[in-house]
VOPAGU-2260 file (C-alpha; in pm, 1 decimal, decimal comma):
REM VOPAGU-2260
SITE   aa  ch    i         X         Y         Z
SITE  UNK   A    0       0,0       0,0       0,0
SITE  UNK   A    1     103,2     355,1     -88,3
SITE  UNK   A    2     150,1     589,6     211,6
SITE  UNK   A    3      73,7     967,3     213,2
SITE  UNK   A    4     310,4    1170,9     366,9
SITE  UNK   A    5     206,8    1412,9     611,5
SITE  UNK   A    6     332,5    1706,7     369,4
SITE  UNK   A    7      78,6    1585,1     160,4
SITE  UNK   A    8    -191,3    1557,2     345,9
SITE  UNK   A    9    -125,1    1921,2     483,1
SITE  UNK   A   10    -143,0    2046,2     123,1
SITE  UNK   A   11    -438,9    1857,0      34,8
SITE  UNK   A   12    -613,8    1978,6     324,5
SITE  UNK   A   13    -524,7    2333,1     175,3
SITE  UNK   A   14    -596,3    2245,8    -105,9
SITE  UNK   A   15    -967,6    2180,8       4,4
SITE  UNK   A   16    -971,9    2486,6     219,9
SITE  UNK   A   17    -927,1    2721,1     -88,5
SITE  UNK   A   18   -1215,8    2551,2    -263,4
SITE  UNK   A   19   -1429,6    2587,8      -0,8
SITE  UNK   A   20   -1315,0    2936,5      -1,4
SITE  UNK   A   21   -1367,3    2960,2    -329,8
SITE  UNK   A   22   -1727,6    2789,6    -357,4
SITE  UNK   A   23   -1818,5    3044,2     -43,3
SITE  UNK   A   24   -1677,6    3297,0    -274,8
SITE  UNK   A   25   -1871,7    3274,9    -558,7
SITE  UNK   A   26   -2240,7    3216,6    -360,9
SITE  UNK   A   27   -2154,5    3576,8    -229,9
SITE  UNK   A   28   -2066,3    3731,9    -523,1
SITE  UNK   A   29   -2450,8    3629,8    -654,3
SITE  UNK   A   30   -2598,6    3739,8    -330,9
SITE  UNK   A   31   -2777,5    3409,5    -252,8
SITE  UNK   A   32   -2844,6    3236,1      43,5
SITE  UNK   A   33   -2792,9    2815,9      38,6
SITE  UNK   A   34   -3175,6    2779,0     -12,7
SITE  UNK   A   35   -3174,3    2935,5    -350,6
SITE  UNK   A   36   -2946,1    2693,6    -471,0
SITE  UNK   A   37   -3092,1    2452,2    -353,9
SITE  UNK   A   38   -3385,9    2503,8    -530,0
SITE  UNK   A   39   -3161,1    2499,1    -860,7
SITE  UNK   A   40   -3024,5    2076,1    -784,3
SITE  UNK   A   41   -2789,1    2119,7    -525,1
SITE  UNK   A   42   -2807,6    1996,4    -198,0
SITE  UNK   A   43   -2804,9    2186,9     114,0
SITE  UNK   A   44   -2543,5    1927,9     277,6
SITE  UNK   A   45   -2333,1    1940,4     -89,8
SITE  UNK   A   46   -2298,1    2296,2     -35,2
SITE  UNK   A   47   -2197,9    2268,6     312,1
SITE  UNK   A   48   -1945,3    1991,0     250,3
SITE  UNK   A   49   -1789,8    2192,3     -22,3
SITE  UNK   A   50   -1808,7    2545,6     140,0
SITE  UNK   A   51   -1615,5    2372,9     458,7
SITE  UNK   A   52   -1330,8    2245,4     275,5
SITE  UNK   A   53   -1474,0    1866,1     363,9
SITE  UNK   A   54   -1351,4    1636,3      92,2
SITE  UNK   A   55   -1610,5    1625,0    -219,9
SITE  UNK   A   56   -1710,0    1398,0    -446,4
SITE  UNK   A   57   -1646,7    1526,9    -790,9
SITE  UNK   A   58   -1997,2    1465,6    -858,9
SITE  UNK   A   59   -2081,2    1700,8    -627,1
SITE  UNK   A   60   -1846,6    1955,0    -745,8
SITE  UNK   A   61   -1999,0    1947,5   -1115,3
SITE  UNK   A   62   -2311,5    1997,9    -963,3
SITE  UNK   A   63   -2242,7    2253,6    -752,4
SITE  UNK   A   64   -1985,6    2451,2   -1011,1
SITE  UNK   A   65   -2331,8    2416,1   -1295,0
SITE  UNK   A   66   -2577,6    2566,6   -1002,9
SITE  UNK   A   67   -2310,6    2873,7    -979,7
SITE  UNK   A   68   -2294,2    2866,1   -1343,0
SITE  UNK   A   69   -1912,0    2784,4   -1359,0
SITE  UNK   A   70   -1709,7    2568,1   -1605,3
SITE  UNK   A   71   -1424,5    2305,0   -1442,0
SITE  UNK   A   72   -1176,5    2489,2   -1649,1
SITE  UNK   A   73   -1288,9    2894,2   -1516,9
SITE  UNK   A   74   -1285,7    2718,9   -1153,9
SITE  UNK   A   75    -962,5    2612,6   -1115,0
SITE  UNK   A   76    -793,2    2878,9   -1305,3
SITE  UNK   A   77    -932,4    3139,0   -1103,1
SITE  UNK   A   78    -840,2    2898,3    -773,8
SITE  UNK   A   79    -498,0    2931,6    -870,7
């Protein structure tokens, strides 16, 4: 089995951090609350998990990124 070092997992966990950031980020910029989005297909608890930094599925992020009307590509580049 592979192990992870602990560098790693500290800049995964940042990693995750700065797209929660980021997912927080764009909800405020469109002035909506977690309901409203909800009511477009995403879940209240996908939102939270993403918005925390908690480890996504990428499922989740797709769904999430098309709700905020983002493309994968436009997300990450403006992550970076």
């Amino acid at each position: 089995m592979i192990e992870v070092s602990e560098e790693a997992k500290n800049s995964n966990s940042q990693r995750l951090e700065a797209i929660g950031n980021m997912l927080k980020e764009m909800r405020f910029s469109e002035g909506r609350n977690q309901d409203e989005f909800v009511e477009w297909g995403a879940s209240r608890r996908q939102i939270q998990r993403g918005e925390h930094g908690l480890n996504l599925r990428l499922t989740s992020l797709f769904n999430l990124l098309d709700c905020y009307g983002y493309s994968l590509h436009k997300f990450f580049e403006d992550l970076e």
